[in-house]
N, C-alpha and C positions, 0 to 999 in steps of 0.2 A: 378111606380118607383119613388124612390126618388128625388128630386131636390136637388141641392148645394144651401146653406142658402145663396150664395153673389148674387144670380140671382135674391131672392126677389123683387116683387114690393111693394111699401108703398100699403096699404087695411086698411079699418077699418073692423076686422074683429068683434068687438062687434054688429057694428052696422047688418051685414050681418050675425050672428051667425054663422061665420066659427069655425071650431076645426084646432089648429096647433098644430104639433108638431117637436121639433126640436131635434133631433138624434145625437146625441155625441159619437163617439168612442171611448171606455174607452183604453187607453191606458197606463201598469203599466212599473215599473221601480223597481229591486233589489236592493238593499241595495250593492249589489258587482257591479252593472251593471258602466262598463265604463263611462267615466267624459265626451267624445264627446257625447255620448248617451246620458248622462242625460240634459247635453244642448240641446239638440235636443226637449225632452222629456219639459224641460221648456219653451221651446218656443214655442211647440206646444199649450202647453195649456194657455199661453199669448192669441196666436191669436184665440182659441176658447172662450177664454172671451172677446177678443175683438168683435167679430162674434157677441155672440149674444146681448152684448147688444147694438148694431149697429141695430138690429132687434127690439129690443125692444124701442128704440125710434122710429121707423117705424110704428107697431104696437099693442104697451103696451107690458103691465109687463107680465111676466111670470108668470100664477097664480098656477101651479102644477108641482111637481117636482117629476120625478120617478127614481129609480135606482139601473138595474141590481143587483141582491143579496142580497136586502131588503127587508121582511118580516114583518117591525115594519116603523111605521112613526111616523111623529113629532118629537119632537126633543132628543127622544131616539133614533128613526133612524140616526139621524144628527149624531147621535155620532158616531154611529157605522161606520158609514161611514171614519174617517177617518184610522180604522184598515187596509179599504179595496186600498183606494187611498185618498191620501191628496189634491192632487189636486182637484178633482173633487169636495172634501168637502167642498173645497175654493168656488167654484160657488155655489152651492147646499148653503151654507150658508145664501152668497149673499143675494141668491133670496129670501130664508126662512126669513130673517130679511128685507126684502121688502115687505115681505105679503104673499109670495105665501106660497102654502100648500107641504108639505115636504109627499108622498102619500105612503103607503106600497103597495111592488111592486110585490113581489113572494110569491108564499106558500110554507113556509120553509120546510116542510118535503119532498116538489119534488126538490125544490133547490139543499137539502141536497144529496137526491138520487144521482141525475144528478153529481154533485160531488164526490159524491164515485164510480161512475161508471166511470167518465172521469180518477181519478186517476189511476182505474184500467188498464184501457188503457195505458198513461202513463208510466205505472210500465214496464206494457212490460210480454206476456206471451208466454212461448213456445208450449203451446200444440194450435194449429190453431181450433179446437175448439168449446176450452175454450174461445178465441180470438172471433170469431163469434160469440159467445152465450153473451159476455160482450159487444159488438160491438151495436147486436144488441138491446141490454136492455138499451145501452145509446138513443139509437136514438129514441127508444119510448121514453123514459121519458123526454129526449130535448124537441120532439115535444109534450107533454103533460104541458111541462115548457113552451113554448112560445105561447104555447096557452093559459096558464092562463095569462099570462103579456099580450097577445092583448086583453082578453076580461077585465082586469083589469082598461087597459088605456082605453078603450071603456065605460066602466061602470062609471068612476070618471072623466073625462073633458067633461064638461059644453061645450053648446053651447058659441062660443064666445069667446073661451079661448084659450092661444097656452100654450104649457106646454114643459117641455126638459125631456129629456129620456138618462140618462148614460147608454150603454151598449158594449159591446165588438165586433170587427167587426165579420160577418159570423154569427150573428146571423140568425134567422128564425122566428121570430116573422113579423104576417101578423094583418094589424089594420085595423080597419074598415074602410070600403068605403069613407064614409064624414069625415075621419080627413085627411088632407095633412100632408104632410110629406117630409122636409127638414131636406139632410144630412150635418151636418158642417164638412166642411173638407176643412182644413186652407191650406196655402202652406206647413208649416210644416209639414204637417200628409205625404205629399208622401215623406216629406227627411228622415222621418222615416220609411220609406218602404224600402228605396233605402237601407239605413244604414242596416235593415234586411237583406235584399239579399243579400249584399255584405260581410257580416259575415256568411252568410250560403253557398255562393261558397267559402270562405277561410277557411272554416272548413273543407269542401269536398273535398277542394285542397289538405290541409293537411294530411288527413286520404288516401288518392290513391298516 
């Protein structure tokens, strides 16, 4: 199980050749989404950049950057990144122009799959199924998607090294045994949960 990145203790983990890695909840924002929300949304990701490099003078730099939806790295990936969230590009830069290595993260044609089959769900189907049948072709191909990203982040972080990982929560990616793994999850992230909830009871208030 994950640890919360504020429990850290200082390690030299060069010196012990630990693997870290530190887990971000990619959290997005509409273009229409509410003015409370999006304060909420920028403050969230204040305090995940505060987090980690709080972490990274503890310690060192972040030498690898991985991120949910990326297929291409360096600083072609970098770009792409900010179609997907601006925020996160904002870090992911950071650290790219500190040294670390900007890593391709997925294999784009299962990405791509997993996404057309999520949409389908989405869309919404009435025959049950057709529902089952698209139900189930997401779920294999999720778990064939997080398994290429654990054994991706397993194959490219060196002894020694801690690296950050943007993904979305509920994910199911499983990493291997010797890297550690710290969730960041600022205070913000729960008043963004809260603000969830409570627009999903006044939606359901509404509708009965």
């Amino acid at each position: 199980m994950a640890e919360e990145l504020g429990k850290i203790e200082k390690l030299d983990i060069e010196q012990f050749g630990l693997r870290k890695l530190y887990v971000v909840p990619l959290i997005f924002s509409g273009a229409d989404a509410p003015p409370d929300y999006k304060e909420k949304l920028e403050k969230y990701w204040r305090e995940v950049n505060e987090q980690i490099a709080n972490q990274e003078a503890k310690v060192g730099k972040i030498k690898r950057i991985y991120h949910e939806s990326m297929a291409v790295g360096g600083e072609e990936g970098l770009k792409i990144i900010t179609e997907i969230n601006s925020f996160s590009h904002l870090i992911a830069k950071d650290k790219f122009e500190n040294g670390a290595i900007f890593e391709a993260t997925e294999q784009a044609e299962l990405a791509d799959e997993c996404i057309d089959w999520e949409r389908c769900l989405l869309m919404g189907l009435y025959s049950r199924k057709a529902l089952e049948t698209v139900a189930e072709a997401y779920e294999k191909c999720a778990q064939l998607r997080f398994e290429y990203i654990g054994r991706r982040i397993d194959e490219t972080l060196k002894p020694g090294e801690a690296a950050i990982l943007f993904i979305r929560e509920g994910h199911m990616v499983q990493f291997a045994r010797d890297i550690e793994v710290f969730s960041v999850a600022p205070p913000a992230l729960d008043e963004i949960h809260r603000w969830l909830r409570e627009r999903a009871k006044q939606s359901e208030e509404k509708q009965s």
